[in-house]
C-alpha positions, 0 to 999 in steps of 0.5 A: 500500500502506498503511504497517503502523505496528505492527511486529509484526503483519502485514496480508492487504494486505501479504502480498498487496502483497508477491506482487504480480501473482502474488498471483492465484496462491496465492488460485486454489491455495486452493480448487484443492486443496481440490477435488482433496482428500477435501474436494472429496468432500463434497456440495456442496463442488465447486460452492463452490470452483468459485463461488469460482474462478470469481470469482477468475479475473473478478477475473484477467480485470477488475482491475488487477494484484491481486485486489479483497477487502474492505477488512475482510478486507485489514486482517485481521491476524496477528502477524509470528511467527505469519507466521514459524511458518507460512513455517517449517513450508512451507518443507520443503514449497517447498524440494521444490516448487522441485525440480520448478519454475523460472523457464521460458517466463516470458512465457507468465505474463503479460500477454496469456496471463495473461487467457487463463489466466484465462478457461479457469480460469472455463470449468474452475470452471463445469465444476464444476457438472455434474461434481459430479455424479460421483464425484471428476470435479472433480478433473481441472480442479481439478489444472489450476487447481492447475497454472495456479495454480502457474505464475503464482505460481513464473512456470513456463511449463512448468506452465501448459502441463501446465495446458492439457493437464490442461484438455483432459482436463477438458473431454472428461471433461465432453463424454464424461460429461455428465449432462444 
């Protein structure tokens, strides 16, 4: 990690420094939600969320911990009360996340289940493709990547498995609805 000499700004590099290897985690949660969201209704937009999943979870699958961005967009930076601010504003929101979530089946976070998670996430966000062609379809594996996201950020196993069986549902949606 590099070292911030300016105190008062922060860097996407920190940030992602300081999650570490579940820095994976919020990067999947971004575009997941925006294709469970009215935004995921708007023509095309399932399929760059999905483009975007997709390369995030190759990433998952080849690198070494943490996610590869370019060094322009690493040494993007905010100020720290700008940090603060947005932290202060989620915080409600985490506060009544946390209820929901704990630190349960850990080892399925990790190494080796981590490639495999990543690897049904690249399946799920190339299902996106053909269920753009139906009315909110993309939302089903986009709550299992939102839930796969979720476990690998908080480590809760239990999330990961509501993951699997979201994606379950997602793939007999697509065998049961496919449009070729």
């Amino acid at each position: 990690m590099k070292e911030n000499t300016d105190g008062d700004n922060v860097t996407l590099e920190d940030t992602l420094d300081s999650l570490n290897s579940r820095s994976f985690g919020p990067l999947l949660l971004v575009p997941a939600i925006m294709a469970v969201s009215p935004i995921g209704a708007i023509p095309g937009m399932s399929i760059v969320t999905g483009c975007v999943l997709m390369l995030i979870a190759i990433q998952m699958i080849f690198s070494s911990g943490r996610p590869w961005l370019p060094q322009r967009l690493l040494d993007f930076s905010f100020s720290r009360e700008t940090l603060t601010k947005g932290i202060d504003k989620t915080l409600p929101w985490a506060k009544w996340l946390e209820g929901f979530t704990s630190r349960r089946l850990q080892t399925i976070t990790h190494a080796p289940f981590h490639y495999v998670i990543a690897t049904i996430v690249a399946f799920l966000a190339l299902l996106f493709i053909p269920l753009a062609f139906l009315p909110f379809a993309v939302a089903i594996p986009g709550t299992a990547i939102a839930l796969f996201a979720l476990g690998i950020t908080v480590r809760d196993g239990v999330l990961v498995i509501l993951g699997f069986a979201v994606s379950c549902a997602a793939i007999g949606l697509a065998i049961y609805a496919w449009p070729f």
